[in-house]
C-alpha positions, 0 to 999 in steps of 0.5 A, spaced: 538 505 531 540 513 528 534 517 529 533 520 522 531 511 521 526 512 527 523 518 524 523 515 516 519 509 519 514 514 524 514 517 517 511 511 513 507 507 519 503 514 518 502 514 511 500 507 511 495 507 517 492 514 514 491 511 507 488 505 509 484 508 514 481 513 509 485 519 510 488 520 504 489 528 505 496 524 510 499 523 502 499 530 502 505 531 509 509 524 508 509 523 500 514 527 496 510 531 490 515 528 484 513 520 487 516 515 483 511 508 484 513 501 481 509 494 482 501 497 483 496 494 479 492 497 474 498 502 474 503 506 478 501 513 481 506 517 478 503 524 483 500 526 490 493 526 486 494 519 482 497 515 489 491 518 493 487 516 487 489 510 487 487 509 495 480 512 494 480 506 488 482 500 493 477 503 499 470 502 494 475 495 491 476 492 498 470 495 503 471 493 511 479 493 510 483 490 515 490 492 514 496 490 519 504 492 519 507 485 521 514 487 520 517 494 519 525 494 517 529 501 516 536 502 513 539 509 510 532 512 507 529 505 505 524 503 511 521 495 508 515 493 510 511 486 510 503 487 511 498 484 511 490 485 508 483 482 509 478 486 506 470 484 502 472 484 495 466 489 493 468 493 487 471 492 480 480 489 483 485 488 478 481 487 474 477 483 477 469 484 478 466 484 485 465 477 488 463 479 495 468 474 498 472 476 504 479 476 502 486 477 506 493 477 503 499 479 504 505 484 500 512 487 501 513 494 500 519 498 500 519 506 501 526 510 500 525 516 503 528 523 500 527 529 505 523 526 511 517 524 505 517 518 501 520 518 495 519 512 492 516 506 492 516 499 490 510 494 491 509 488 491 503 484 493 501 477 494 497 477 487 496 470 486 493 469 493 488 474 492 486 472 485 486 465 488 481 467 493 476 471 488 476 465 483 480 467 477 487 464 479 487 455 480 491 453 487 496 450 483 
């Protein structure tokens, strides 16, 4: 595995356990200032400050959060990652008031990389487990 795929991948796996563990200022060193989002509820980050926003909005969202890498995959300047969530539901989450219920989830996302930051992104969360969890969505 080529180096420059090693180095994307400590790059992401750095972004993503800072920003899940509240250390947004980590977007700052590892996230491209023209960042292109797609697939985030309640909007995509379309900047440094959006996309730090967007964490500091989770982390009052999904208290207690757990998150885990369970698979990370690089080719060229992607790096895909298949993640899983556990977090209290103690705010307001796509839309949906705080229940208090602990949830777990899981998602894809898949970075490109452009000069050793992240360029872009597409997530793509397991929505329908997590309404299902809160109450909104039946088991169907």
């Amino acid at each position: 595995m080529s180096n420059t795929i090693e180095q994307h991948k400590h790059t992401v796996r750095r972004f993503l356990e800072g920003t899940h563990s509240g250390r947004h200022e980590v977007v700052d060193e590892t996230v491209h200032p023209a960042i292109v989002t797609h697939g985030f509820p309640g909007g995509n980050p379309d900047s440094r400050e959006s996309y730090k926003a967007f964490f500091a909005a989770m982390d009052e969202s999904l208290r207690g959060m757990d998150f885990r890498i369970d698979a990370m995959i690089g080719e060229g300047d992607q790096v895909a990652v298949r993640f899983t969530v556990e977090a209290d539901h103690a705010g307001e989450f796509m839309g949906v008031p705080a229940t208090g219920r602990r949830v777990r989830f899981g998602g894809m996302v898949i970075y490109r990389l452009q000069n050793g930051l992240i360029a872009e992104t597409w997530l793509l969360p397991d929505g329908a487990t997590l309404l299902q969890q809160l109450g909104v969505l039946d088991a169907a």
